[in-house]
Structure formats: C-alpha cells, structure tokens
C-alpha positions as CSV (number, residue, x, y, z in Angstrom):
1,X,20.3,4.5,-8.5
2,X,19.2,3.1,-5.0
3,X,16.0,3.4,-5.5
4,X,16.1,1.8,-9.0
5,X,17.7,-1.3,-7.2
6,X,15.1,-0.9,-4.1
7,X,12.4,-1.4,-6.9
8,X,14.1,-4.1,-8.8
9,X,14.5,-6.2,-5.3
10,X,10.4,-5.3,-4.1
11,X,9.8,-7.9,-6.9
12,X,12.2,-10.7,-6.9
13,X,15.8,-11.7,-5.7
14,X,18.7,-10.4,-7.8
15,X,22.2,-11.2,-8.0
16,X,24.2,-7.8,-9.2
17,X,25.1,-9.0,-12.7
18,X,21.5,-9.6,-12.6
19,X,20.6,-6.5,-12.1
20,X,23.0,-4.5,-14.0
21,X,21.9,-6.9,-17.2
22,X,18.1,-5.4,-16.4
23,X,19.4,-1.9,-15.9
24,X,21.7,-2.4,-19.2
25,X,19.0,-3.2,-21.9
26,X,16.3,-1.2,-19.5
27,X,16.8,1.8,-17.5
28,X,20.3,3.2,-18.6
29,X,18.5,6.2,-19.5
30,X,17.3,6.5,-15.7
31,X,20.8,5.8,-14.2
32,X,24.3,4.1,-14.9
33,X,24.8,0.2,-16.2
34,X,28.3,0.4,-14.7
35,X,28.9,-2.3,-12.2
36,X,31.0,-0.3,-10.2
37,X,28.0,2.0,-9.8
38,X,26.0,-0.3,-8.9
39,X,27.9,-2.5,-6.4
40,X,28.7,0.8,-5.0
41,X,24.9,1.2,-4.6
42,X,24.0,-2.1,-3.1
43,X,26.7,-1.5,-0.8
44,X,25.2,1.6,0.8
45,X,21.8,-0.4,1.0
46,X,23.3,-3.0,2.8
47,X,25.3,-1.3,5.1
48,X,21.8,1.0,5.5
49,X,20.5,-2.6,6.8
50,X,18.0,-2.6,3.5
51,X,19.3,-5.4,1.6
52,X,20.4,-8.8,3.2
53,X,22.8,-11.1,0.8
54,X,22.5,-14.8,0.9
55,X,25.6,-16.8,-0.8
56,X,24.9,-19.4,-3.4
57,X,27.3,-21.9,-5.3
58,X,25.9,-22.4,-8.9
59,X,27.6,-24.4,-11.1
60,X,31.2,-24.0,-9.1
61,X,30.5,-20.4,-9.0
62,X,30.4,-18.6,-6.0
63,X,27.1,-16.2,-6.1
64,X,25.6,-13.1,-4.1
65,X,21.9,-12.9,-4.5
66,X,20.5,-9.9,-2.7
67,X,16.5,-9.2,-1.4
68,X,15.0,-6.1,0.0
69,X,14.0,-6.0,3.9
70,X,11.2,-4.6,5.6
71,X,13.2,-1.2,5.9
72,X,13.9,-1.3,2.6
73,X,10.5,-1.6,1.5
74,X,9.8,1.1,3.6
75,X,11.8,3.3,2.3
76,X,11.0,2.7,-1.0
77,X,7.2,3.1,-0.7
78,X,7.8,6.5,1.3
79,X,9.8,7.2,-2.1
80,X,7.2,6.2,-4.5
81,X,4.4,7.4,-3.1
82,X,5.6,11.6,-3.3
83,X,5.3,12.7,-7.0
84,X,8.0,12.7,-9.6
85,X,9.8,15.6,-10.7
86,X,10.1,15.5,-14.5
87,X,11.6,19.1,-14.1
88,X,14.6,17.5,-12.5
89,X,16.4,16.1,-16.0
90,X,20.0,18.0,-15.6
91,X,21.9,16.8,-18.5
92,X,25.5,17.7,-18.7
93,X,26.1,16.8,-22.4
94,X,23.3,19.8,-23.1
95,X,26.4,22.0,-22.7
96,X,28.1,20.6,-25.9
97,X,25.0,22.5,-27.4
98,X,24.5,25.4,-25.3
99,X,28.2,26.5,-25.9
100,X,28.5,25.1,-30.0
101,X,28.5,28.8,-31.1
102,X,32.6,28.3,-29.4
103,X,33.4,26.0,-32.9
104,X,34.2,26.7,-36.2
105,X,31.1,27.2,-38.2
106,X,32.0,23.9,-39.9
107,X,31.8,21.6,-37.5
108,X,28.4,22.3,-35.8
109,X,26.0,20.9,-38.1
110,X,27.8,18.1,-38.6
111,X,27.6,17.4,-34.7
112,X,23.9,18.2,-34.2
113,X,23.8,15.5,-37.0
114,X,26.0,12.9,-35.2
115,X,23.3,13.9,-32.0
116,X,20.5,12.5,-34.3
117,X,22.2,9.1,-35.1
118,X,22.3,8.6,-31.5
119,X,19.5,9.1,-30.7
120,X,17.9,7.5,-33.6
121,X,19.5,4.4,-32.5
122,X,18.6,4.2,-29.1
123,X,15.1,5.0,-30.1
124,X,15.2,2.0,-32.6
125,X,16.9,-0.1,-29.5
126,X,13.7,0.6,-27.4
127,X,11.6,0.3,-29.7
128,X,12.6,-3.1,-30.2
129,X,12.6,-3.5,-26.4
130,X,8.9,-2.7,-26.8
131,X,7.7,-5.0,-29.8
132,X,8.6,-8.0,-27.0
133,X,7.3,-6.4,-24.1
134,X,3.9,-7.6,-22.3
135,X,4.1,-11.2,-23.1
136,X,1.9,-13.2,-21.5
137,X,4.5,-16.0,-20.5
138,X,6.3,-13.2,-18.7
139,X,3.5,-12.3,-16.6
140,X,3.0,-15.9,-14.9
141,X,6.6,-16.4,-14.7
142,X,6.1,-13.4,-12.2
143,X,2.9,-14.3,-10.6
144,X,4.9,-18.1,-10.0
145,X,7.7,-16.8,-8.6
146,X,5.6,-14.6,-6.1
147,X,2.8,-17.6,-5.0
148,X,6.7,-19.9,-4.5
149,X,7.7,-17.2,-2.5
150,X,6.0,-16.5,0.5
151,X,7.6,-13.1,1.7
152,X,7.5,-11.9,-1.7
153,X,3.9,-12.3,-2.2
154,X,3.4,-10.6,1.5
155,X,5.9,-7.8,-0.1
156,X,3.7,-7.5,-2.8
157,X,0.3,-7.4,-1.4
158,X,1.2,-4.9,1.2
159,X,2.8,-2.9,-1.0
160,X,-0.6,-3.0,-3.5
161,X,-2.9,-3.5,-0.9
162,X,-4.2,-6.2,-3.2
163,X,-4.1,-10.0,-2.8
164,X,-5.0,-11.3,-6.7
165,X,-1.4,-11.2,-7.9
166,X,-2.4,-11.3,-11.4
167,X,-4.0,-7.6,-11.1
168,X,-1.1,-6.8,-9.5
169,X,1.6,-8.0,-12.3
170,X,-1.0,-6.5,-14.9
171,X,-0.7,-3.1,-13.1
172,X,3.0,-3.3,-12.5
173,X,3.5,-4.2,-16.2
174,X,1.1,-1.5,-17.4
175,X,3.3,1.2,-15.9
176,X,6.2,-0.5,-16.9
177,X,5.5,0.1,-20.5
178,X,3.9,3.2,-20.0
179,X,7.5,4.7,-19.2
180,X,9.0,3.1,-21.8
181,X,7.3,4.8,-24.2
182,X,7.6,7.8,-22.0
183,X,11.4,7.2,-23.7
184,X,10.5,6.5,-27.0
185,X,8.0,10.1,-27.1
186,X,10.4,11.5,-25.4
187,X,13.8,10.4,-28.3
188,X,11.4,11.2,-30.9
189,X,10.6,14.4,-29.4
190,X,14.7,15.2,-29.8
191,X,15.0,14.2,-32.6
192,X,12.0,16.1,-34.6
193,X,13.9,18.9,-32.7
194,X,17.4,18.3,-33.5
195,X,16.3,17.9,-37.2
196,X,14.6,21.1,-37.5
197,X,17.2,22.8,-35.8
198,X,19.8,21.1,-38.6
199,X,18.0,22.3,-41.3
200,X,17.7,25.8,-39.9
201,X,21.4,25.8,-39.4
202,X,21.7,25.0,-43.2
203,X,19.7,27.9,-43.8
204,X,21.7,30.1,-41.8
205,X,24.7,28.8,-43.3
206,X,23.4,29.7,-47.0
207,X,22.7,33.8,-45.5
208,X,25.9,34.1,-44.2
209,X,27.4,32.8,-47.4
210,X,25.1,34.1,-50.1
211,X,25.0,30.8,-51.8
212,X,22.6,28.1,-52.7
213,X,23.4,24.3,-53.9
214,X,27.1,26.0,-54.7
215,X,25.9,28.2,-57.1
216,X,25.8,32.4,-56.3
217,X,21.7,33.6,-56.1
C-alpha cells in the first residue's frame, strides 16, 4: 500500500480521506480502502522521512494534507522502474475453492454462483468507472495544478524527464486506463471461468444422480 500512496502524492497533495476516497472507487483491487490501513501506511512514510504533513483549517475543520519528499520520490522511482510481477497475485479467498470438495454436494454450485454475482458486479462498477474516464476537463485540471505548483511540476519533469506537461498527463492517463482494463479483462476472464466450471458442476451433478431436468434417462 505504500507505494500506492507514494504514487498518488508524486502527482498532487492529498489529505488521507482523500486518498482512501481514490483508493475506494479505484484501486481496492490493488490494496485495502480501510482507513486504518492507510493511516497506518502514511505513518510509516512519514516516520521514514518520505511524506511531510502540513495542517490546514477548512471550513472549522482541522486538516492534514500530506506531499511526497525528495526521498520519497526516490524511492518510488527505484520502485517503478524494476518490472512487475503479475505472478505474485496470492489470494486467500482461492482456498474457499481449492477446498469446496469439504461441503455437501449441495451447496457448491450454488457458491461458485454467488462467486459470479460478485464479480459480475465489480466488473459492471469499473466498467462504469471507465465510460467517465479520460475526460478532457480532467486532464487540464491536472496540467493547472502542476504549472500552480512549482515543486510539483519539478517532481514531474524529473520523474518523466519531459517538460511539456500535457505529454506527460496524456501518458500518465494512458497507463492509467490501461490497468483498468487490465481489471475489467482480467473479471471477465473469472467469470467466463467460473461459468463454465458451474455448468460442468451441473453435469457432474446429473452423472452422479442419473437424472436429467427431474426425470430418470
């Protein structure tokens, strides 16, 4: 999760509610949306000399906004720059699978089929993440924010080794939606699975029992 956070901060400020909200409707497949989690995160950043915290009143509110530092940027680009291990994807709810042959033959299909509404719904919640995605308004919202702020723009240029910021947003959004539907391919992927593996389960169901649509063959 650090590194998630290291990433959110090498493009603008966040406060934590800020960035578990991003994480939340974003990355919750990468790492956890609890704030707990993530306070616990930024915490070991800070304390790691990473992060710096400025404090902010905002509307009577008392406010923690948090930016990256040049060790934090660091780190981050020594991160980003080895290659990513997709074969690391250890799942512990797999098991509930891997040891379903443990339940009574009655209750397995129905839980492979409980798998696919999940996932069916978190595919149609990205999916809708995606139909907004890319808007143009976004993009100079960013490139604003980065020209207003001049050690974010330095961030960002050293980071790209490129000055026109509007290349850079382009590129940063380009990957950004690139690994989104990473997710989507990746839910429907499960899903064609987990559907094909339901209906062999009904077959298997109709050997063991000799019977078809209730009827003896």
């Amino acid at each position: 999760m650090d590194k998630i956070i290291l990433g959110l901060l090498m493009l603008r400020r966040f406060t934590v509610y800020e960035i578990r909200n991003i994480i939340k409707l974003n990355f919750k497949s990468m790492c956890s949306d609890s704030l707990g989690s993530i306070q616990a995160a930024v915490k070991k950043l800070l304390e790691a000399q990473m992060l710096t915290c400025t404090e902010y009143v905002e509307k009577g509110v008392n406010k923690k906004q948090y930016s990256i530092t040049a060790s934090g940027r660091r780190a981050f680009m020594n991160w980003i720059k080895t290659p990513a291990d997709l074969t690391n994807t250890k799942n512990m709810e797999l098991g509930k699978l891997l040891f379903m042959g443990l339940l009574p033959a009655k209750n397995r299909r129905p839980l492979v089929d409980e798998m696919i509404v999940l996932l069916e719904k978190e595919l149609a919640f990205l999916l809708t993440i995606q139909s907004s995605a890319n808007e143009p308004a976004g993009k100079k919202q960013a490139v604003d924010y980065w020209k207003n702020n001049p050690e974010y723009f330095a961030g960002i240029k050293n980071a790209t080794l490129n000055s026109d910021m509007s290349e850079n947003v382009n590129a940063i959004v380009y990957f950004e939606l690139i690994t989104l539907q990473y997710g989507i391919d990746y839910l429907k992927f499960n899903i064609k699975w987990l559907r094909a593996l339901s209906i062999k389960m009904k077959k298997l169901n109709f050997a063991r029992t000799g019977k078809k649509g209730g009827k003896h063959r």
